[in-house]
C-alpha positions in Angstrom: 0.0 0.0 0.0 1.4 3.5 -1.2 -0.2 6.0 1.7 1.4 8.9 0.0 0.7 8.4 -4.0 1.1 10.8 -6.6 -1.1 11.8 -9.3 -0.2 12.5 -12.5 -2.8 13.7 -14.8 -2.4 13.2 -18.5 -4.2 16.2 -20.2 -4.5 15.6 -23.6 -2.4 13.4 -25.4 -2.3 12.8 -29.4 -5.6 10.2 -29.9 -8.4 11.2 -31.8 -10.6 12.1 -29.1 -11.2 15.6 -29.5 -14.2 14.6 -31.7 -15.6 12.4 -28.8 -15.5 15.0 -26.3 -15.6 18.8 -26.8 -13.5 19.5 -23.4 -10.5 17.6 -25.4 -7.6 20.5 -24.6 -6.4 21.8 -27.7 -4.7 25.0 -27.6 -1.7 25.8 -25.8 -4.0 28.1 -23.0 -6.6 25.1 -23.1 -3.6 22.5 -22.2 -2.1 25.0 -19.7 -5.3 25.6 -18.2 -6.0 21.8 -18.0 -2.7 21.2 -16.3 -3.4 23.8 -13.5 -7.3 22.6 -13.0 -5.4 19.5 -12.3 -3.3 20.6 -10.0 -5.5 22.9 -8.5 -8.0 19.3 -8.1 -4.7 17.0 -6.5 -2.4 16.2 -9.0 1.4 16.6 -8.5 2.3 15.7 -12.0 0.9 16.7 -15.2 2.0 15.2 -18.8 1.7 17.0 -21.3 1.2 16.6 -25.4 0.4 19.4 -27.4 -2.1 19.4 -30.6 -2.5 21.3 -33.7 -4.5 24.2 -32.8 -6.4 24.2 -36.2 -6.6 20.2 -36.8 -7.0 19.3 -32.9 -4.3 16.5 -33.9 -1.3 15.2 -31.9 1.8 17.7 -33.1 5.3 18.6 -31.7 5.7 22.0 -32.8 8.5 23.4 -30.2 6.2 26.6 -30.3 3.4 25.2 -29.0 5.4 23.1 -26.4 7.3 26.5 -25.0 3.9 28.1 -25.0 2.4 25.6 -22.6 5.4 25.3 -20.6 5.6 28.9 -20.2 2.1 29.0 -19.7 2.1 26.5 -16.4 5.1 27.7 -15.3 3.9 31.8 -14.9 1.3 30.6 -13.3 1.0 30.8 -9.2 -0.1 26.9 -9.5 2.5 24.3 -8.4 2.9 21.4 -10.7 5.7 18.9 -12.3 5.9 19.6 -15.7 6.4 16.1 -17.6 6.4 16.4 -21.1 5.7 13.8 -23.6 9.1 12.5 -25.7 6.8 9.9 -27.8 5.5 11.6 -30.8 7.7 10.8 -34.1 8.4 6.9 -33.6 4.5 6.6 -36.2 5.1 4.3 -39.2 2.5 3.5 -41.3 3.8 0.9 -44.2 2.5 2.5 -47.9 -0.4 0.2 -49.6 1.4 0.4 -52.5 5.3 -0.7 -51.3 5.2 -2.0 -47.8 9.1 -0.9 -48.1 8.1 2.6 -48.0 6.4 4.8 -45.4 2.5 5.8 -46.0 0.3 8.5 -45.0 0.3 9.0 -41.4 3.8 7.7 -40.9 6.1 10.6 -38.5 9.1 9.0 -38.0 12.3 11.0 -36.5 15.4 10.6 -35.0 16.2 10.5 -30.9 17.8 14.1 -30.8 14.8 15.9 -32.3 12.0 13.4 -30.7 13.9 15.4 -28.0 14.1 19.1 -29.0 11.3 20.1 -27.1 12.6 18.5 -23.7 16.1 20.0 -24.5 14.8 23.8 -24.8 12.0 23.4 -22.4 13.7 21.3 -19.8 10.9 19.7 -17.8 11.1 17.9 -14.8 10.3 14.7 -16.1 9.3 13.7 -20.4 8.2 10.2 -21.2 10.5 7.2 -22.7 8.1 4.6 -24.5 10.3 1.6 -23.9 10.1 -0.2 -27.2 8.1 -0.9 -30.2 4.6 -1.5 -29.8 1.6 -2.2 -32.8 -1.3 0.3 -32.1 -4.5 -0.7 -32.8 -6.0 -2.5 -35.7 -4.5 -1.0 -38.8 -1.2 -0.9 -39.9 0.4 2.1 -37.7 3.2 0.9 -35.3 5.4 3.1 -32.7 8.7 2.8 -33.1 11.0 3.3 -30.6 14.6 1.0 -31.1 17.6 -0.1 -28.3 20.0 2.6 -30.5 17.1 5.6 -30.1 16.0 4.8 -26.4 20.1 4.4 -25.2 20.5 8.0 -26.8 17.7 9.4 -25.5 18.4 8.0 -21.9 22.0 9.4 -22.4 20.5 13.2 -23.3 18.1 13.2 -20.6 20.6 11.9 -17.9 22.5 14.8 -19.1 20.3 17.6 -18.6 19.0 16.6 -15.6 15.8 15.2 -17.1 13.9 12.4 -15.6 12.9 10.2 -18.2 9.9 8.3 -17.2 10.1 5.1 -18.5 6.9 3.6 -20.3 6.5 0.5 -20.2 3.3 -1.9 -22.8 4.5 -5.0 -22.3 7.4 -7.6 -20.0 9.8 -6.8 -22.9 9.9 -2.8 -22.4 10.6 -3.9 -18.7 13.5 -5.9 -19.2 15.0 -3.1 -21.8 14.9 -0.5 -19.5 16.2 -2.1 -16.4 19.1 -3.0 -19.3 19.8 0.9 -19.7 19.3 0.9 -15.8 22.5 -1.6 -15.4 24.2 0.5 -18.2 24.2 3.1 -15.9 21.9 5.0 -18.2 19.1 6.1 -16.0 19.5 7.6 -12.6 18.3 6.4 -9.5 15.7 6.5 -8.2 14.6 4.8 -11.8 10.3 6.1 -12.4 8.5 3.9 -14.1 4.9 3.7 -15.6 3.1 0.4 -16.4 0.9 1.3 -19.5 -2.3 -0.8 -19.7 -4.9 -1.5 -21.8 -3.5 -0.4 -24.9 -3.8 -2.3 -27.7 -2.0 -4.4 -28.6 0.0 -4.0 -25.1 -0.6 -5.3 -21.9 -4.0 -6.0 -20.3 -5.5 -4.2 -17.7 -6.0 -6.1 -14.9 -5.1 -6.7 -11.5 -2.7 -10.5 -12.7 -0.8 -8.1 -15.0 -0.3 -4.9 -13.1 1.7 -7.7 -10.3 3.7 -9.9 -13.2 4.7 -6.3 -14.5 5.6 -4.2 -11.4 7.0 -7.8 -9.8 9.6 -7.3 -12.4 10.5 -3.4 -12.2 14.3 -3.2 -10.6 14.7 -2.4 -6.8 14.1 0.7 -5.3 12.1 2.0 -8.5 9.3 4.6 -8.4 6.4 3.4 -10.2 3.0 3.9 -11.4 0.4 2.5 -13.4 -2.8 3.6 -15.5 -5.9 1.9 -17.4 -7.8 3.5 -20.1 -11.3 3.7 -20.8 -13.7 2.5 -17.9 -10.5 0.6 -16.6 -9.2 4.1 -15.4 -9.9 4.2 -11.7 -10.1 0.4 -11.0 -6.5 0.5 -12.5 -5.9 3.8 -10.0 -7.0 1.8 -6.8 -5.3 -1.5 -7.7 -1.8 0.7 -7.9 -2.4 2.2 -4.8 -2.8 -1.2 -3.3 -0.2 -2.2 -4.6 2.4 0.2 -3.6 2.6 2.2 -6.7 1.2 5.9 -7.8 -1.6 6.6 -10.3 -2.4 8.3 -13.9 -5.4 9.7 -14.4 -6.8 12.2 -17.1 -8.4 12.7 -20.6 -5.6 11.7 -22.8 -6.6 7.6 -21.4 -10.1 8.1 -20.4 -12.7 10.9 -21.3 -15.8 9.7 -19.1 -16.7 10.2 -15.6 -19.2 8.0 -15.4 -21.4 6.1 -17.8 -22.4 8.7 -20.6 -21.3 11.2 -18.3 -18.3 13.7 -20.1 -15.5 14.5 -17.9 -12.9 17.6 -17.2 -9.4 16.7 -16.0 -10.1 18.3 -12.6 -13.1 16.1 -12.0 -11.0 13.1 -13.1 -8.3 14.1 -10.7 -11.0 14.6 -7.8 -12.1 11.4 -8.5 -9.0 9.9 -8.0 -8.2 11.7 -4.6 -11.6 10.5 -3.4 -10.2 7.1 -4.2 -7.1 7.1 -2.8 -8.1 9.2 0.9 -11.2 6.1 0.9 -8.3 4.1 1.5 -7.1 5.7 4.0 -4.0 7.5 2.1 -3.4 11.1 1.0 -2.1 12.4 -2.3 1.8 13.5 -2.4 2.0 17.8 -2.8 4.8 18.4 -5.8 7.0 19.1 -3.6 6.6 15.6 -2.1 6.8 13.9 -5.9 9.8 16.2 -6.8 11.4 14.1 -3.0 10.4 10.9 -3.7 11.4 11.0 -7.4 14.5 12.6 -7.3 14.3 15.2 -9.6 16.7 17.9 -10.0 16.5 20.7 -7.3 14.8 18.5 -5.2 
């Protein structure tokens, strides 16, 4: 049992769910002001994507990212900035030449998947721990040994915390590889990523296998989407771990019932002080995880 968790509320993300839900943050002041209704509502952390402001799709313009940033970080609201390092790993093989990349493919190298960290210099950006098929169709994310190892190294040298996102065992045992290598500081921070397809499922058996085999000593938390979203929230609390909550893994409060960030994160607090715990200030997350200045 984790009686001091932290909550990390994921804003936005990349998906296509701005069409499901009109409360979908899109603009830089819409994802800045979702970060600080989070924290304002319990979270320590917030994670942070950034969209088109005219499409509503997942982008990573460095302008939009600094204006975000800049954004939360004027603001009299205390929050961990943790900004996403996944986009440009999409590949979506061409109908006509499998060889060859199709529409929808955004594929890039480590040191500009990175840009935005580098100028920004968050607390803590994201490290998808390996290559993973999304979905149904043909798109996968790819994210290979050579790429992760540099972008460990980069992060590790600004003082970065890369939080290490794990789908499935094999992202685990890669990244407590780069943990051996001396790649990733300690305390390594993990996140157990369930319910995407095709990654792991969400359920209690698989949250245990997975966090059984997470190094000692690690920081880690773990999220569901969908409906799964607060079961998946208590069961890592349970557990010993911290939770993820927010719109870019679930957009419903209740059945048919639309949800704001804030209200997600509420939802969660009510959770974890029903279990007789109490949800880490930033300035407790920024102890427990070791980030710089702490």
């Amino acid at each position: 049992m984790n009686f001091e968790p932290i909550i990390t509320c994921a804003v936005t993300g990349a998906g296509d769910t701005t069409g499901k839900h009109p409360g979908v943050p899109v603009t830089p002041k819409e994802i800045a002001d979702a970060a600080i209704e989070a924290a304002k509502a319990g979270a320590a952390v917030a994670h942070i994507h950034v969209r088109d402001p005219e499409t509503g799709k997942g982008s990573r313009d460095l302008g939009l990212f600094k204006e975000v940033v800049d954004r939360v970080r004027s603001s009299d609201t205390d929050v961990v900035v943790n900004l996403t390092a996944g986009m440009g790993g999409d590949w979506v093989p061409s109908e006509d030449d499998p060889a060859m990349p199709g529409p929808g493919t955004d594929m890039i190298g480590p040191e500009e998947r990175l840009a935005h960290v580098k100028e920004n210099l968050p607390e803590i950006c994201s490290l998808d721990c390996g290559t993973l098929n999304f979905g149904n169709g043909n798109e996968i994310y790819i994210s290979t040994p050579p790429y992760l190892r540099k972008m460990a190294e980069l992060t590790k040298e600004w003082g970065v915390k890369p939080e290490l996102e794990v789908f499935d065992l094999g992202h685990i045992r890669f990244a407590k590889a780069m943990v051996a290598e001396g790649l990733i500081a300690d305390p390594p921070m993990f996140q157990i990523c369930l319910g995407i397809p095709w990654g792991a499922d969400q359920d209690v058996d698989t949250m245990k296998v997975m966090k059984d085999q997470l190094p000692a000593g690690a920081s880690w938390a773990s999220f569901g989407i969908s409906r799964m979203q607060m079961p998946m929230a208590a069961v890592a609390v349970a557990m010993g771990g911290n939770v993820r909550v927010g719109l870019e893994d679930n957009i419903y409060l209740d059945r048919g019932v639309l949800a704001s960030n804030g209200q997600l994160v509420e939802r969660a607090v009510e959770i974890i002080q029903r279990m007789g715990a109490t949800p880490a200030t930033p300035g407790q997350a920024r102890q427990k995880l070791g980030l710089r200045g702490a």
